[in-house]
C-alpha positions in Angstrom: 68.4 86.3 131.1 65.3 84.5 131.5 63.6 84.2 135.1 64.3 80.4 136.1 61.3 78.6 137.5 62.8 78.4 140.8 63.2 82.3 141.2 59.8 82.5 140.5 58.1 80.1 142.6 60.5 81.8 145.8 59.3 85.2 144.7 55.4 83.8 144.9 56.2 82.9 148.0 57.7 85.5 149.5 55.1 87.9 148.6 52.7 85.9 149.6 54.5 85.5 152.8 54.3 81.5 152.6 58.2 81.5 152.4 59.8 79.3 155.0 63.5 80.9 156.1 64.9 78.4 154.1 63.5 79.4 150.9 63.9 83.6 152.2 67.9 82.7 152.1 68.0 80.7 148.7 65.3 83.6 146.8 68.0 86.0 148.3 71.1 84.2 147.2 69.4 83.5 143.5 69.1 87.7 143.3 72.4 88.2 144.3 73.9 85.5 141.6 71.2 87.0 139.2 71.2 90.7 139.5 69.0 93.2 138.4 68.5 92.2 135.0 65.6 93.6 132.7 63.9 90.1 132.6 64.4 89.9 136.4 62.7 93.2 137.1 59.8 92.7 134.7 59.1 89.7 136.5 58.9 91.3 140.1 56.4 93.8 138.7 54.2 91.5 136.9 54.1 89.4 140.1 53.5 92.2 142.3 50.7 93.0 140.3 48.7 90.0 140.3 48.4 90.9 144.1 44.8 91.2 145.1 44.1 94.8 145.6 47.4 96.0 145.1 48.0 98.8 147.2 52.3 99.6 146.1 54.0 101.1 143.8 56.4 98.8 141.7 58.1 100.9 138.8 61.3 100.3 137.7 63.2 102.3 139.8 61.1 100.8 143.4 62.2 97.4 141.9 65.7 98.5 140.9 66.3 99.6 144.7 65.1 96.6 145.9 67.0 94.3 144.1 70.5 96.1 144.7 69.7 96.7 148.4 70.0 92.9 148.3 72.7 92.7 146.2 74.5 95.3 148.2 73.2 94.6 151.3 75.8 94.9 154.2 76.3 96.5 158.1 76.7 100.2 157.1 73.3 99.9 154.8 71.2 98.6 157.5 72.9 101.3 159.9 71.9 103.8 158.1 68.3 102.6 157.4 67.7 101.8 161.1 68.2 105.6 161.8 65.4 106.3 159.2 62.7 103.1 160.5 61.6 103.9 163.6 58.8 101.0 163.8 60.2 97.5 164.2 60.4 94.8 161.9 56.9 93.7 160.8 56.0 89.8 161.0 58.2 89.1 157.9 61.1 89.8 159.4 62.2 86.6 161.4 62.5 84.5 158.7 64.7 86.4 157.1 68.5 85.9 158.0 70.9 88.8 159.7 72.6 89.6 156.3 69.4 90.2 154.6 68.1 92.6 157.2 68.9 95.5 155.7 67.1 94.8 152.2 63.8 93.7 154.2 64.2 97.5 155.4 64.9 98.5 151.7 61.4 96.7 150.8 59.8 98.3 153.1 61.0 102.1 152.8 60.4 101.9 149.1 56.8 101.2 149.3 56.5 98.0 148.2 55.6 96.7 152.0 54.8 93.0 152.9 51.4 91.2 153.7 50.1 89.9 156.9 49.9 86.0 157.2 46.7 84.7 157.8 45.5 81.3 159.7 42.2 81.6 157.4 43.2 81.2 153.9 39.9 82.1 152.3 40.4 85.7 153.3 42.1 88.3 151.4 45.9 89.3 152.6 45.5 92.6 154.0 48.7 95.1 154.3 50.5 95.2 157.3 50.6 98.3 159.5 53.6 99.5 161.3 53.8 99.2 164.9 56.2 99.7 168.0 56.2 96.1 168.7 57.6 93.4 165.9 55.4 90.2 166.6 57.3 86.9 166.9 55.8 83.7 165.0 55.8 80.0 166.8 57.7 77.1 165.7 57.5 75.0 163.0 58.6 71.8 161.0 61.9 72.0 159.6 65.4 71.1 160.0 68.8 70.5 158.5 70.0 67.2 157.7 73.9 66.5 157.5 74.8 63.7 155.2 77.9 61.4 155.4 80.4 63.5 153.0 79.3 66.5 155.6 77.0 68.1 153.2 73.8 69.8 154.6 70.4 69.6 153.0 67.9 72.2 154.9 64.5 70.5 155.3 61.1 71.6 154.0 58.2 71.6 156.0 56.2 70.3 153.1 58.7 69.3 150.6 59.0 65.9 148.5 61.2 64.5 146.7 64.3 62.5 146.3 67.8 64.0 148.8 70.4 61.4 148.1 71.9 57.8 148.1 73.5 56.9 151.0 75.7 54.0 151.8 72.8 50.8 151.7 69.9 53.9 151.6 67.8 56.4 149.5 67.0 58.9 151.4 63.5 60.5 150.4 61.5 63.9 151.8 57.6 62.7 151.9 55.5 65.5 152.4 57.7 66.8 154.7 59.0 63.6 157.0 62.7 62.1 156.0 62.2 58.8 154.8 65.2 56.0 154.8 64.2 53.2 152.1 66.9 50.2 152.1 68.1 49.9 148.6 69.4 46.1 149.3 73.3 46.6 148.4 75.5 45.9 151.0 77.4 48.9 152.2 81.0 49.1 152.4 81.1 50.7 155.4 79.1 52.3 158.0 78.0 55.9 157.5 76.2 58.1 159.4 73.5 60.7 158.9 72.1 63.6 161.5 68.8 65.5 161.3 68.7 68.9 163.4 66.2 71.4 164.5 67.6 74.8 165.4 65.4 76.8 168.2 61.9 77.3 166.6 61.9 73.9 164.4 60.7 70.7 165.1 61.0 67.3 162.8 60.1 64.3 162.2 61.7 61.2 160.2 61.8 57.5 159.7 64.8 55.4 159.7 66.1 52.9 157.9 64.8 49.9 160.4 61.7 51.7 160.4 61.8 53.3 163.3 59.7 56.9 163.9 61.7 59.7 165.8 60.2 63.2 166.3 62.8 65.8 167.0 61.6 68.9 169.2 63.2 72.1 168.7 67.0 72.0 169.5 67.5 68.9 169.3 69.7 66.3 167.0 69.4 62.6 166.0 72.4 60.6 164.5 72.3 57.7 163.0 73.7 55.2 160.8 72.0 55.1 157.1 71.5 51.1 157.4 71.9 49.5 160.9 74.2 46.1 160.6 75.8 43.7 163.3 73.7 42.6 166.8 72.5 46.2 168.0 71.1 49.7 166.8 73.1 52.7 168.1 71.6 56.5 167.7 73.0 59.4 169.3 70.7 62.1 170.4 70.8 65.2 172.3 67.6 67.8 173.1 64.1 66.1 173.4 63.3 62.8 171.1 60.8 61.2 170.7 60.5 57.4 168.9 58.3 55.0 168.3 60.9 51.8 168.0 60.5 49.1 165.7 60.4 45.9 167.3 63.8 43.4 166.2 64.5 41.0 169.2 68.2 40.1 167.3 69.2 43.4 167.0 68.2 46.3 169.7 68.0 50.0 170.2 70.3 51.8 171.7 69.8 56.0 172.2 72.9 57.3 173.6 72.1 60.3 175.2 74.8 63.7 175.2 77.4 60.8 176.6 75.7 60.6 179.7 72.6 58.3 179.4 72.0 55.1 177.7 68.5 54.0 177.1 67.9 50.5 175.7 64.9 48.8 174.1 63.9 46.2 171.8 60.5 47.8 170.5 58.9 50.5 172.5 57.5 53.9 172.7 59.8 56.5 174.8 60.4 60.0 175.8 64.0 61.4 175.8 64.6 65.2 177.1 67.9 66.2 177.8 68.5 70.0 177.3 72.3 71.1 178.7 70.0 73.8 180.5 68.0 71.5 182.1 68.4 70.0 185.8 67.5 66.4 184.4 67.6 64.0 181.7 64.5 62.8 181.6 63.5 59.4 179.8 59.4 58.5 180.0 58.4 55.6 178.9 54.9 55.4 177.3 54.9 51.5 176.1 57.0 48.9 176.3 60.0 48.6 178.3 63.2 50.0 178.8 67.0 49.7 180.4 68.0 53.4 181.8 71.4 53.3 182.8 74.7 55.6 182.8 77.3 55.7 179.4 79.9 53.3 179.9 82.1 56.3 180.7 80.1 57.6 183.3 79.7 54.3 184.7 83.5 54.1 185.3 83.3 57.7 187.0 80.7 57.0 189.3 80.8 55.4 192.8 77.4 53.4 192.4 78.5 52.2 188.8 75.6 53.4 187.3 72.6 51.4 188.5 70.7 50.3 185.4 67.1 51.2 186.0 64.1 49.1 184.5 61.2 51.1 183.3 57.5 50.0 183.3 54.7 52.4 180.6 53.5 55.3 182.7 57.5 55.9 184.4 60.0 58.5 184.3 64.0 57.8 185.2 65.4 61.3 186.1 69.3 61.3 186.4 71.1 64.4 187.4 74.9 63.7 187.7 75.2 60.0 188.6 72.5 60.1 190.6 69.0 58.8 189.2 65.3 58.0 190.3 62.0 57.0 189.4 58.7 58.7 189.4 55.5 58.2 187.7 55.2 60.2 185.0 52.9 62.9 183.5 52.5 61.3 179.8 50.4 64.5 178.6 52.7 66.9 180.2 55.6 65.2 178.2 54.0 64.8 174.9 52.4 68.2 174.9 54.9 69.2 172.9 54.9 66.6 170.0 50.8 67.2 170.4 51.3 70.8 169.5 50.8 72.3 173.0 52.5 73.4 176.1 51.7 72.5 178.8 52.1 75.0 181.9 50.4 73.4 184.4 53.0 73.8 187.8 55.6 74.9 186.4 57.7 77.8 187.5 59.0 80.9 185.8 62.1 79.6 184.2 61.0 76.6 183.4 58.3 78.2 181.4 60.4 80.7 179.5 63.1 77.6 178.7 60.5 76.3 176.4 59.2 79.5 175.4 63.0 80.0 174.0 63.6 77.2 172.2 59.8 77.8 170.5 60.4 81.1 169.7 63.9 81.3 168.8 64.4 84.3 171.1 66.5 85.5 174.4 64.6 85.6 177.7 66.7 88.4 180.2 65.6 88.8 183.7 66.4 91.6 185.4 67.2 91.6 189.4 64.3 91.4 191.4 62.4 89.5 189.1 59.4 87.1 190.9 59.1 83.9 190.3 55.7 82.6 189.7 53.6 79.6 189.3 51.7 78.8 185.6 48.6 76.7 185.1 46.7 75.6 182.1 47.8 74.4 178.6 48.3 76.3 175.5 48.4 75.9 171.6 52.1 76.2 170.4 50.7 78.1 167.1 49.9 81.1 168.8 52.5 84.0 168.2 54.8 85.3 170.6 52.3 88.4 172.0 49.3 86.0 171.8 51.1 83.7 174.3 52.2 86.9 176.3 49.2 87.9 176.9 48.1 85.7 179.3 51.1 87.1 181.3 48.9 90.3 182.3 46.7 87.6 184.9 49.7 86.1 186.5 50.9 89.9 187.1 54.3 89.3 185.1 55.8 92.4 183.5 57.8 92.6 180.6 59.3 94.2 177.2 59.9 92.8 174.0 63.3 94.5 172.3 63.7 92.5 169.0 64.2 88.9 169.9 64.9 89.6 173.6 62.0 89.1 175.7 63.0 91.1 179.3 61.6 90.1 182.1 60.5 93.1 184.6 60.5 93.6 188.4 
């Protein structure tokens, strides 16, 4: 068998340690359809090779154990290595998914190891050292995008290229934003699309009226793949942002988690609404806005769901059926799509919410944790220690097992 191109370019990648989780999972399921072929493992030498200053072994046999700890990875495998890797998992290891665990281990007991990632490109990779703490890298762009038939399509942080045709739509990845182009047919029927961002992705897309929407981490946008009849209905839930485009005949409606309904006709707004979070927050940054309870809701509450009007500069806040009004903190809510957090008086929890949904990891407090009070802003590219270290001036103590970040008395 000859090495596909794909295989290849994922194998680059990967040693490079440029590979997105996404592309980890499919390089792993293309060596488990492959195997361990000759062709297969002449290629994984050659490419290790090219390395600058190599530093590993990669005979046949190194390359032969990688490739069937892989194959044959499962639970009793990566018991068994755990018992023999007392150092945790270096930085590759969060992109790469649970099954695969064990065959990272594999990589790294036979001496092939992996390479640190650098922010400065012009230097040299240099091999990664074992420690007793794993490191946790931020965020970044990608998603998954479910199309009408229920397919899913993960989403490339830089990718291009044609995805599908959808009912009135092409639907295009440009340099890594989702892009809805009409194709002019009249649909048959109303379809609908959704774009998601697991904890530690964020993404951005255009729809089909042209309308921008930047998804935070956790969050989900659906929408229909061409928008017909007298209004535009999305469903969100998470954080959204969007930048509406303005149709006075036909406007936009963001139902939010079946609780909130925000209307507009062309604006820029603000949408959090987190199922761990007190409020639903909606900011409005230009334009104007209608705030008001679901339909449902309205029928359940005693006030009927007020409809609030917001002007740029606002936030409605809703908690329940109740709701209110306050002037908002525009860079304390954009921080986010900005590439920053922003800490400034905000408590404990409300700090390590965010820090969560970032990092993809579990915050645990034990009893008689304090709370505590943050200032200042931060850069959301940092990794997970950087960002911990400024925990040492605001006397916070902690350990890092894994992906659970315990909070200490």
């Amino acid at each position: 068998m000859k090495v596909n191109n794909t295989i290849k370019e994922l194998w680059e990648l990967f040693i490079l340690d440029k590979a997105s989780r996404e592309q980890v999972d499919a390089l792993f399921e293309q060596i488990k359809s492959t195997g361990n072929d000759e062709d297969h493992i002449a290629y994984i030498k050659e490419a290790f090779s090219k390395i600058s200053q190599p530093l590993y072994k990669t005979d046949d046999m190194v390359v032969h154990s990688i490739l069937e700890a892989i194959i044959s990875s499962n639970d009793d495998l990566k018991a068994s290595l755990d018992k023999n890797v007392q150092a945790a998992p270096v930085k590759r290891m969060p992109i790469i998914p649970k099954w695969a665990r064990a065959a990272a281990c594999a990589i790294l007991l036979t001496g092939i190891g992996a390479y640190l990632w650098s922010n400065n490109k012009t230097k040299p990779l240099e091999p990664v050292v074992l420690v007793n703490a794993a490191d946790i890298r931020p965020g970044k762009n990608g998603g998954i995008l479910t199309l009408a038939d229920g397919r899913q399509v993960l989403l490339d942080s830089t990718g291009s290229g044609a995805i599908a045709t959808q009912s009135g739509a092409q639907v295009l990845l440009k340099k890594g934003q989702l892009v809805y182009v009409p194709t002019g047919e009249t649909p048959v029927e109303m379809v609908y699309n959704m774009v998601s961002t697991p904890r530690g992705r964020q993404f951005s897309l255009v729809l089909p009226d042209g309308t921008k929407a930047w998804l935070n981490a956790a969050s989900s946008l659906r929408y229909p793949t061409l928008f017909a009849g007298n209004q535009r209905r999305v469903e969100v839930t998470g954080e959204v942002y969007f930048e509406v485009a303005r149709d006075a005949r036909m406007p936009f409606r963001v139902n939010v988690n079946n609780k909130v309904e925000v209307g507009v006709l062309g604006t820029h707004f603000n949408v959090e609404a987190y199922e761990n979070e007190a409020n639903i927050s909606t900011t409005l940054l230009e334009g104007s806005i209608i705030v008001s309870l679901s339909p449902d809701r309205q029928q359940q509450s005693s006030s009927h769901g007020r409809a609030v009007i917001l002007k740029p500069g606002e936030q409605a806040q809703i908690a329940g059926s109740d709701s209110k009004v306050i002037a908002a903190d525009i860079d304390k809510t954009m921080a986010w799509k900005n590439g920053l957090f922003d800490f400034d008086g905000e408590g404990l929890q409300d700090v390590m919410r965010q820090i969560e949904r970032w990092y993809d990891i579990e915050v645990v407090y034990e009893k008689g944790v304090r709370s505590s009070e943050f200032v200042g802003k931060l850069t959301r590219d940092v990794t997970l220690n950087q960002l911990l270290e400024g925990f040492k001036d605001l006397d916070i103590h902690y350990k890092l097992e894994g992906r659970r970040l315990i909070l200490l008395p």
